[in-house]
N, C-alpha and C positions, 0 to 999 in steps of 0.2 A: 581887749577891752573896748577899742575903737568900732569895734565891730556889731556892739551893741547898742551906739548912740546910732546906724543907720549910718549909709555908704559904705557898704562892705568892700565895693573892690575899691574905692579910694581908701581907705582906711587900713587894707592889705601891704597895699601901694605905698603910702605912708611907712608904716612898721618896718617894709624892708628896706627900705632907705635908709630912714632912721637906725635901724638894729645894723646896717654896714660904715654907716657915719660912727655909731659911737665905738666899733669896734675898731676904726682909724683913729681915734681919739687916745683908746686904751692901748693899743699898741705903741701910738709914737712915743709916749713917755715910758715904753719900757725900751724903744727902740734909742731913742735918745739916750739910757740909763748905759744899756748892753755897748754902745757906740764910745761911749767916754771910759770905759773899763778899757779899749781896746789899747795895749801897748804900743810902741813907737820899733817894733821888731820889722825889719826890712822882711817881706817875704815876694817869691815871685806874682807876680798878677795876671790874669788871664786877660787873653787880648778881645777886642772885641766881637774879632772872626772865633772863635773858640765861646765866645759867649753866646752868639747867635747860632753857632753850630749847633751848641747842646740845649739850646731854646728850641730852637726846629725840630730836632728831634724828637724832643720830650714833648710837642705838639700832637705827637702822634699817639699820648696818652688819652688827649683830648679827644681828639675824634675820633679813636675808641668807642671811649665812653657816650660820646654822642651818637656811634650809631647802633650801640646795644641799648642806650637806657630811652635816648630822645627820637631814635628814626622810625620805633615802634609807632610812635604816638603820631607824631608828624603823618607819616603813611597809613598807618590807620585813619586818619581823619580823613582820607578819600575814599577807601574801601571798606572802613566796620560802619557798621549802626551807632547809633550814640550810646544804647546799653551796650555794645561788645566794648566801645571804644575805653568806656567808663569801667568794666569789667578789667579791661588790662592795663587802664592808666591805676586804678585801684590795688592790683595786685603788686604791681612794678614800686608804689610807693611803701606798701606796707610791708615786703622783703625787705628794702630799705631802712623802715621801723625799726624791723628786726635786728640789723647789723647794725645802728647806730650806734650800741653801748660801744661797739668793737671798734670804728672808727674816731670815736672821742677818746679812746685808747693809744691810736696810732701813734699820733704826735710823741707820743711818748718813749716810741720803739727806737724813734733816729738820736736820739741823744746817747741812747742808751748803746745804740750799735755801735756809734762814735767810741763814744769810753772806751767799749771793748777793746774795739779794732787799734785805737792808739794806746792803750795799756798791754796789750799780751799782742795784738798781728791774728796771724789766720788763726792759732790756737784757740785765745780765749773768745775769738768771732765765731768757732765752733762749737764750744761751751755754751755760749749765749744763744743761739741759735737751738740747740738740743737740748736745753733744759725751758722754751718757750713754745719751739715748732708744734711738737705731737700733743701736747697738753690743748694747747688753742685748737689745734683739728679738731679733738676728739670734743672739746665744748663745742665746737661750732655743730659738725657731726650731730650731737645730742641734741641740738636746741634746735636744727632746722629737722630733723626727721620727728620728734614731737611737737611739735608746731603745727604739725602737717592736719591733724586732727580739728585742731582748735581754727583754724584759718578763717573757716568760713563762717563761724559764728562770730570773730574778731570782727571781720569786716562788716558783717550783720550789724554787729553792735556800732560801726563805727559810722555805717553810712545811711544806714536806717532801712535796707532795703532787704529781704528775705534772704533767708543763708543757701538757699536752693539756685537762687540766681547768681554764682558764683562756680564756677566750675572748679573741682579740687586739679583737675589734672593740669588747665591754665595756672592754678597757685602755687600747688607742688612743683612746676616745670622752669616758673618764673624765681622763688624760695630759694628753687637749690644753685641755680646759677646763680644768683646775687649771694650766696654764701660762698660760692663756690671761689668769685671775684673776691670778696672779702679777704679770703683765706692765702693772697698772697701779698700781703701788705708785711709782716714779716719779713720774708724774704728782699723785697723793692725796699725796704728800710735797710738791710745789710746792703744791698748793694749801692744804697744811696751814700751809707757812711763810710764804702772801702771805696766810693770813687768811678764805679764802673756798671752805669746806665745800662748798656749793650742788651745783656739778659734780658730786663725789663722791655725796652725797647723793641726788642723781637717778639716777645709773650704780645706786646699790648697789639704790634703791628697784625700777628695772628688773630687778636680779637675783633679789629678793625676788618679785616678781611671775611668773617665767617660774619661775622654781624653784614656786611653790604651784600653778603650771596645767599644768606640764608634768611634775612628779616622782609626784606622787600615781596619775595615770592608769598612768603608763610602767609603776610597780610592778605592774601587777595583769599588766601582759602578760610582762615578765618583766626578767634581771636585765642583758641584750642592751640593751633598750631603755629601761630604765631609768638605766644610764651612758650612750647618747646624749642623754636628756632632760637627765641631768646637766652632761652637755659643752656642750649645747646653751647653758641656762638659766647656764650660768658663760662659755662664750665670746663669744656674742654680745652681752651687755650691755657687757664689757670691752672689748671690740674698735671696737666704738659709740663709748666712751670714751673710748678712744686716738685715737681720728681727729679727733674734738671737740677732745680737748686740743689736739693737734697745732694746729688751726688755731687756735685760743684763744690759744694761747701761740703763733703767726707761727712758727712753726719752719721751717726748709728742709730739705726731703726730698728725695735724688737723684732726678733725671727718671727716666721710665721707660726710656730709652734708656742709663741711668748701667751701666759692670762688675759692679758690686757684685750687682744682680739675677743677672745671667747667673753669677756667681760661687758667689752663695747658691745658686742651682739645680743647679750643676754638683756644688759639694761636697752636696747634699744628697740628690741621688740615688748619687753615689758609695758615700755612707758608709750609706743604706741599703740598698744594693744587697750591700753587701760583708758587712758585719754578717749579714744575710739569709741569704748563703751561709755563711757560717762557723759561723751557728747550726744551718742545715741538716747542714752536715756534721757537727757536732760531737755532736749531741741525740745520736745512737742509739751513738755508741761510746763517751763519757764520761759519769759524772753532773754532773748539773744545776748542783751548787757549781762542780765543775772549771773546766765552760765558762764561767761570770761570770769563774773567777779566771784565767779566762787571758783573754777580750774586755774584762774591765769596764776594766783599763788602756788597752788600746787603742781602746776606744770615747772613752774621759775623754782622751788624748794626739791623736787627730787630732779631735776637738771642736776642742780647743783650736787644733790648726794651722791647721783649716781658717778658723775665726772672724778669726783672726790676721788670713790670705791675704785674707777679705774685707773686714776694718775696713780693710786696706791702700789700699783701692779709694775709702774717703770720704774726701771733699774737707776738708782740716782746719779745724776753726771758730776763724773770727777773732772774739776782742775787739773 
């Protein structure tokens, strides 16, 4: 709203101050609330060599993330054009769009892994785990491979600049790494509620490492290869991850001979096949907003049916 009486970057400036003050405001009084509930029960306490241990460590989520999401941008700024640079500051946030619903989610997942883990132990942390894991893949799965279609008309409509000037292979390559990161927030939740960082720690340390060897070079050649190195150095340490935890945590995963494959596959070339053509048809007689606001429901409504149709197909997890 500031933004429209004039001073746009003070008025940004403003908001996000404001919008981090009031959220200090609203936490202390439930932090205060949470703090007087707490019983007068003796338990051991960590020292403060043990606190700064597992701070340092868990720093290395941080810089991670900063050299897959922020070193692109940073290094680009001496080596892209201002349309490359803008082209993949663009894509990097609108993946991020994408996964939002799922990280407003998260929060959710640690209380819940707690419960588990102090209710049933490694059991019912397997239970919880295997009636969440492959359901979330397979949405994610579904929502970033049809997505892939609509991209550039999304960004079209958001930035006001031709959907041609968008490269699909930079969004596609950028898309699937940042779902790819997504998709182990799950598992960093279990391990955050049984107590044992390690896992995480090593997965994030791998990202930090392909992100500093593979993003710096990719910038000089351009901004094409610079979102693969990005996809790259975010999917492949995640994915590594996932398959680790999986066997860490005994999970049952359908054979390969299970519907549900043959299922994912069918809705998944359906829906971008179909997307594909309706954005074809649609680019050259309507503008770029129209077509989002007529697909982006029907993209988000057979997501959803299709996901349905395949969670149909797993086997339900028994207690």
């Amino acid at each position: 709203m500031a933004v429209s009486f004039g001073g746009a970057a003070h008025a940004v400036g403003l908001a996000w101050v404001c919008s981090y003050g009031l959220q200090v405001v609203l936490l202390s009084g439930s932090a205060w609330g949470a703090v007087r509930k707490l019983g007068n029960h003796e338990t051991p306490i960590p020292s403060i060599g043990q606190m700064l241990s597992l701070g340092g460590w868990w720093q290395l989520s941080s810089w991670a993330d900063f050299a897959t999401f922020q070193l692109p941008r940073l290094a680009g700024g001496f080596a892209l054009s201002a349309n490359a640079l803008v082209a993949l500051d663009v894509a990097i946030r609108a993946a991020q769009l994408a996964v939002a619903p799922l990280f407003a989610v998260y929060p959710l997942l640690l209380p819940a892994a707690a419960r588990a883990w102090t209710r049933g132990g490694a059991h019912e942390m397997k239970v919880f785990l295997e009636r969440w894991f492959l359901r979330g893949a397979i949405a994610l799965w579904l929502l970033a491979t049809s997505f892939v279609p609509l991209e550039r008309a999304a960004l079209a409509a958001w930035t006001g600049r031709s959907a041609e000037s968008f490269d699909i292979w930079l969004n596609a390559s950028v898309l699937i790494g940042v779902v790819a990161h997504a998709s182990t927030g799950l598992f960093s939740s279990a391990r955050l509620a049984v107590g044992n960082v390690r896992p995480v720690v090593q997965y994030k340390t791998w990202q930090l490492i392909l992100g500093l060897v593979f993003i710096p070079p990719a910038v000089v050649v351009g901004p094409v290869a610079t979102g693969i190195a990005l996809g790259i150095a975010l999917a492949a340490p995640a994915l590594l991850y996932n398959r680790r935890e999986v066997d860490a945590f005994q999970l049952r995963l359908p054979s390969r001979h299970s519907p549900v494959w043959r299922r994912v596959t069918v809705v998944t070339v359906l829906l971008v096949s179909i997307l594909s053509f309706a954005v074809s048809l649609l680019a050259g007689k309507l503008p770029s907003w129209l077509v989002i606001l007529a697909l982006l429901p029907f993209w988000a409504s057979a997501s959803a049916l299709a996901w349905l149709w395949c969670s149909r197909s797993l086997v339900p997890v028994e207690r």
